[in-house]
C-alpha positions as CSV (number, residue, x, y, z in Angstrom):
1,X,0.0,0.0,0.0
2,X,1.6,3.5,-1.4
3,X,1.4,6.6,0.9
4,X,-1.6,7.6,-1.4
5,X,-3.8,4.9,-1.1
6,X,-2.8,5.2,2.9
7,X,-4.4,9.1,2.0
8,X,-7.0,7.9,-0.1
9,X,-8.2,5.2,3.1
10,X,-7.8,7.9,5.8
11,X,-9.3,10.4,4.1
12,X,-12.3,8.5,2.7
13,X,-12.8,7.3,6.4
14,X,-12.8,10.5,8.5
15,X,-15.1,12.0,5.7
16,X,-17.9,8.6,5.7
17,X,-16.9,6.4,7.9
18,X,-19.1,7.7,10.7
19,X,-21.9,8.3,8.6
20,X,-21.8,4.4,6.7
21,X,-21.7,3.4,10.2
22,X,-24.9,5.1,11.6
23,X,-26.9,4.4,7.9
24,X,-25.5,0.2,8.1
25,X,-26.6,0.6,11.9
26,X,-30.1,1.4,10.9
27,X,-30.6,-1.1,9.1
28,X,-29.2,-3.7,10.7
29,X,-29.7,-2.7,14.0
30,X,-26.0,-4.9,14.7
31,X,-23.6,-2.2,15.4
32,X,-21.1,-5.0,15.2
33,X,-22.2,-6.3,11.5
34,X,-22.3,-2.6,10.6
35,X,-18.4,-2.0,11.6
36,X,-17.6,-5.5,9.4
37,X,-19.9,-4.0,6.7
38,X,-18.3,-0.2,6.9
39,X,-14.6,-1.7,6.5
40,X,-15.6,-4.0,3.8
41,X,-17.2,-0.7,2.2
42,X,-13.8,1.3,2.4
43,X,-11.6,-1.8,1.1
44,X,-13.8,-1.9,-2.0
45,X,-13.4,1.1,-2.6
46,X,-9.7,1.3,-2.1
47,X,-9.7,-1.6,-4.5
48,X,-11.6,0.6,-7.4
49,X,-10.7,4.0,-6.9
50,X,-11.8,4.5,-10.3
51,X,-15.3,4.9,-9.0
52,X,-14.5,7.2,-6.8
53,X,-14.1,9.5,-9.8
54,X,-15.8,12.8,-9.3
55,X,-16.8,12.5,-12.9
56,X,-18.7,9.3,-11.9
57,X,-20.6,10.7,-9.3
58,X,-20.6,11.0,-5.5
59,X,-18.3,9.4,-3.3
60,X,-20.5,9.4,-0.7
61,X,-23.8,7.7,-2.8
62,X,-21.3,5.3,-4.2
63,X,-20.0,4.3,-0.9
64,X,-23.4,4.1,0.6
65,X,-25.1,1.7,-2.5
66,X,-22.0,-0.3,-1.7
67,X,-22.9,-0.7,1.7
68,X,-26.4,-0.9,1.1
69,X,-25.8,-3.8,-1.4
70,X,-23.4,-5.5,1.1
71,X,-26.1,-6.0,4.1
72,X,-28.5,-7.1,1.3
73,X,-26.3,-9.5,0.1
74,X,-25.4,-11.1,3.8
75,X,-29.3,-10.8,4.5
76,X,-29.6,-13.5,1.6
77,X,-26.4,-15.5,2.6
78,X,-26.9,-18.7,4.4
79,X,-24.9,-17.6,7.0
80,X,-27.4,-15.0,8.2
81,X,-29.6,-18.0,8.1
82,X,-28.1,-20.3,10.2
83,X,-25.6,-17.7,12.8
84,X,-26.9,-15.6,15.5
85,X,-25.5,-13.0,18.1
86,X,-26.2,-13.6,21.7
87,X,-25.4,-12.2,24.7
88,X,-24.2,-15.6,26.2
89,X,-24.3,-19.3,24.7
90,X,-27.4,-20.8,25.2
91,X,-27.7,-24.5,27.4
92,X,-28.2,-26.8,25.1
93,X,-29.5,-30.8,26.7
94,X,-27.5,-33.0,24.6
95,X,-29.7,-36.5,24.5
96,X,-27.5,-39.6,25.0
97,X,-29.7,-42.0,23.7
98,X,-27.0,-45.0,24.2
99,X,-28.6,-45.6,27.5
100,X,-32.1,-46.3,26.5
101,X,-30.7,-48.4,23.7
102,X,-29.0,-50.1,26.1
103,X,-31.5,-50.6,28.5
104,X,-34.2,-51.7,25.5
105,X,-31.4,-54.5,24.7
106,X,-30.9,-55.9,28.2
107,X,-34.5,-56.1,28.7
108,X,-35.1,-57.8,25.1
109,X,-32.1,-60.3,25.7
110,X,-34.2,-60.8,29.5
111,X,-37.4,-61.3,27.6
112,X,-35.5,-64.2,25.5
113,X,-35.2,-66.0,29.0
114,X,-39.3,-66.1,29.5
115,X,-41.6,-68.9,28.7
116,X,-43.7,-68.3,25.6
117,X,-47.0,-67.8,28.0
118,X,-45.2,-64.8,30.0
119,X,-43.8,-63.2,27.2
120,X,-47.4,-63.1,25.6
121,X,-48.8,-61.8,28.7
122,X,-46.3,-59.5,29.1
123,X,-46.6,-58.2,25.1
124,X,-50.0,-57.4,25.6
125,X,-50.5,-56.0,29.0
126,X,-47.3,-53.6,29.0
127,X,-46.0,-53.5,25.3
128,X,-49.9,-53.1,23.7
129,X,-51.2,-51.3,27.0
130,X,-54.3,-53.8,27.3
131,X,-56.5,-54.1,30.4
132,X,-56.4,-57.6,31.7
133,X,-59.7,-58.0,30.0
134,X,-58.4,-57.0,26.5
135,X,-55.7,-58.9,27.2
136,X,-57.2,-62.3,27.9
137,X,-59.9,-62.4,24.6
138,X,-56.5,-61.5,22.6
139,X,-54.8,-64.5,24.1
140,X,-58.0,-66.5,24.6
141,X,-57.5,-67.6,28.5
142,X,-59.1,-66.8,31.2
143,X,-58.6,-63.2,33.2
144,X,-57.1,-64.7,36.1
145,X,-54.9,-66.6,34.0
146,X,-53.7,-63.5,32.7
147,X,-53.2,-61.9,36.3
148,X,-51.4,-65.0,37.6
149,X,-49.1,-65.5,34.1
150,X,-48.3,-61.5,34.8
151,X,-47.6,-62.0,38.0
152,X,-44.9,-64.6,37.4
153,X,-43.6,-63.3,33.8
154,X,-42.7,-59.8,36.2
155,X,-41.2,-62.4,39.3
156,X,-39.1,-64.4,36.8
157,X,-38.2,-61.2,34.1
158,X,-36.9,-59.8,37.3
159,X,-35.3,-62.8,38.0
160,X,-33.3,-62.7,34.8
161,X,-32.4,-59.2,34.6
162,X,-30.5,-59.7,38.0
163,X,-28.9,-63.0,36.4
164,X,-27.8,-60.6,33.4
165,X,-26.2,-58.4,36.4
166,X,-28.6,-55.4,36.2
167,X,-28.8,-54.2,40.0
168,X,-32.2,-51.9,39.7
């Protein structure tokens, strides 16, 4: 960078930069983006000083449809879609779902150890979420049946889930 363009940078700063600021500010209403957005304004033009050319037009509208242009363009860029400021980092509950998968395959591999009768039993009155009634025209016994074979199928899952080393 020559001593000129060092001019040309200073000079077009102290004349617009405060202004760019306040007009990016308003409509953004992110004095942070609008810093970003004023700088980005100033490189492009020390890039093209050819359009800073009296002859052209105003400096000043130049600089300002630049800026204008660039908070349109990062209003349609995906990363105003997906980023956001914040004050502080929101909590965010990260789900382990290894544990329930864990748990669903103990108690499957426990189910394996169950007669044929208590794992019916069991199927329909806790998996389907029938009423003993329900429950004993599906498997076509009696209701008492169905209370007893629950009664047992609980005793001896129980009974295999602490063979399989689960404590609870």
């Amino acid at each position: 960078m020559t001593d000129a363009d060092e001019d040309l940078v200073r000079a077009l700063h102290d004349e617009h930069a405060g202004a760019l600021w306040a007009f990016v500010v308003s409509l953004t209403g992110d004095r942070v983006s609008a810093q970003d957005i004023v700088q980005e304004t100033l490189l492009r033009a020390w890039r093209h000083p050819e359009s800073l050319d009296p002859a052209r037009g105003s400096t000043r509208a130049w600089l300002f449809t630049v800026a204008r242009r660039l908070v349109i363009d990062d209003w349609r860029s995906a990363r105003n879609r997906r980023e956001s400021v914040h004050a502080e980092v929101p909590d965010r509950e990260v789900v382990d779902e290894s544990e329930r998968l864990l748990q669903q395959w103990v108690l499957a591999q426990a189910l394996t150890r169950l007669s044929p009768e208590h794992r019916a039993v069991l199927r329909e009155c806790y998996f389907a979420g029938r009423s003993v009634a329900e429950a004993a025209r599906v498997l076509a016994i009696p209701e008492g049946t169905v209370k007893s074979r629950t009664h047992y199928a609980l005793m001896n899952l129980r009974l295999a889930l602490q063979e399989m080393g689960v404590s609870r």
